[in-house]
N, C-alpha and C positions, 0 to 999 in steps of 0.2 A: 559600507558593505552590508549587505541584505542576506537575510539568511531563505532560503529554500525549503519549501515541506511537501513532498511527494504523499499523496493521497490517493485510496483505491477506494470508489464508490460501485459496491456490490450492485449487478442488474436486477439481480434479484428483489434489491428493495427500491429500485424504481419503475420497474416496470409499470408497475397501473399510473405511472405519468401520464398516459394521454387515455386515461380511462374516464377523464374531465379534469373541466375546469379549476374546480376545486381541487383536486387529487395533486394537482401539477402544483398549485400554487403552494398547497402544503409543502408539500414535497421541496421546492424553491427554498421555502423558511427552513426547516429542519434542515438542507442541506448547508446554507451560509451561517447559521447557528453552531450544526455542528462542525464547521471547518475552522471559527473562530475559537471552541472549546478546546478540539483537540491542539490548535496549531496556538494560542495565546495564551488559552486559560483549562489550561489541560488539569486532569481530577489527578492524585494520587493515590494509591492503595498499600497500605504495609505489608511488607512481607520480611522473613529472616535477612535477609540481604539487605533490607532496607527501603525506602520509598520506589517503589515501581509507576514509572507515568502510564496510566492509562491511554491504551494508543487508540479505541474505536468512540463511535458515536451513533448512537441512536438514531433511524431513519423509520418513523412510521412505527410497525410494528417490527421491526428488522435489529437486532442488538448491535450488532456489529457492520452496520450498513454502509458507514463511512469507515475507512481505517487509514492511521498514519503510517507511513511505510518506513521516514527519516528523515529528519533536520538534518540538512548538512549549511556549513559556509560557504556563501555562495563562492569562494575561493577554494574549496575544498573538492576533491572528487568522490565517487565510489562506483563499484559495480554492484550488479546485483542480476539473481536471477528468482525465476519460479521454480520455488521447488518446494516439493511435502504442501501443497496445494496454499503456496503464498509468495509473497514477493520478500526476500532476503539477501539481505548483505552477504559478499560470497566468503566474507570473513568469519559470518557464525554459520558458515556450509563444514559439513563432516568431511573430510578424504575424497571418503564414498561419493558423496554427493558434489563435488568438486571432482572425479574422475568422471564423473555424466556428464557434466557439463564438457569439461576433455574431447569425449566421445563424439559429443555434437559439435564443439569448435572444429574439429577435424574432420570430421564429416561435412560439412558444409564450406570447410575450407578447400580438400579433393573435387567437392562436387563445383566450386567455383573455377577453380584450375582447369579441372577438364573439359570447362564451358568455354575455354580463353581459346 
């Protein structure tokens, strides 16, 4: 069994990909570089709670240009939505933010029915 790493690479920090030749190819390195940091040989930082895994990596001039989103087992499930402008497990969503989601399951549920 193989484990799974869900990764969100910002547009933002690759857009001047096809601004050349060079740009891209950098770009190529920095991204396989950092998809083995975060996802193999990820950094930690101390905090009160104890060692926290740093989930991003460095693109260019971009801090946070690649980010880890979750290791799961590839036997293992999870949902997830965007929300508060990211991609999270709907297990660490507030109520609040798990009754939006609600809103739009059902919303898009109605609007599929009515289309039947």
């Amino acid at each position: 069994m193989g484990y799974t790493n869900i990764l969100l690479v910002r547009d933002d920090a690759i857009r001047d990909a096809k601004s050349s030749n060079e740009v891209r190819k950098k770009l190529e390195t920095e991204i396989g570089a950092g998809v083995i940091k975060v996802c193999l040989h990820p950094d930690y930082e101390p905090t009160e709670a104890g060692n926290l895994r740093i989930r991003d990596a460095a693109l260019l001039n971009h801090g946070n240009g690649l980010s880890w989103v979750e290791e799961v087992h590839s036997s293992e499930r999870g949902v997830y939505a965007w929300m508060g402008n990211c991609l999270r497990s709907i297990a660490d969503l507030s109520d609040e933010e798990l009754a939006v989601i609600k809103e739009m399951v059902d919303q898009q549920t109605s609007s599929r029915i009515s289309k039947a």
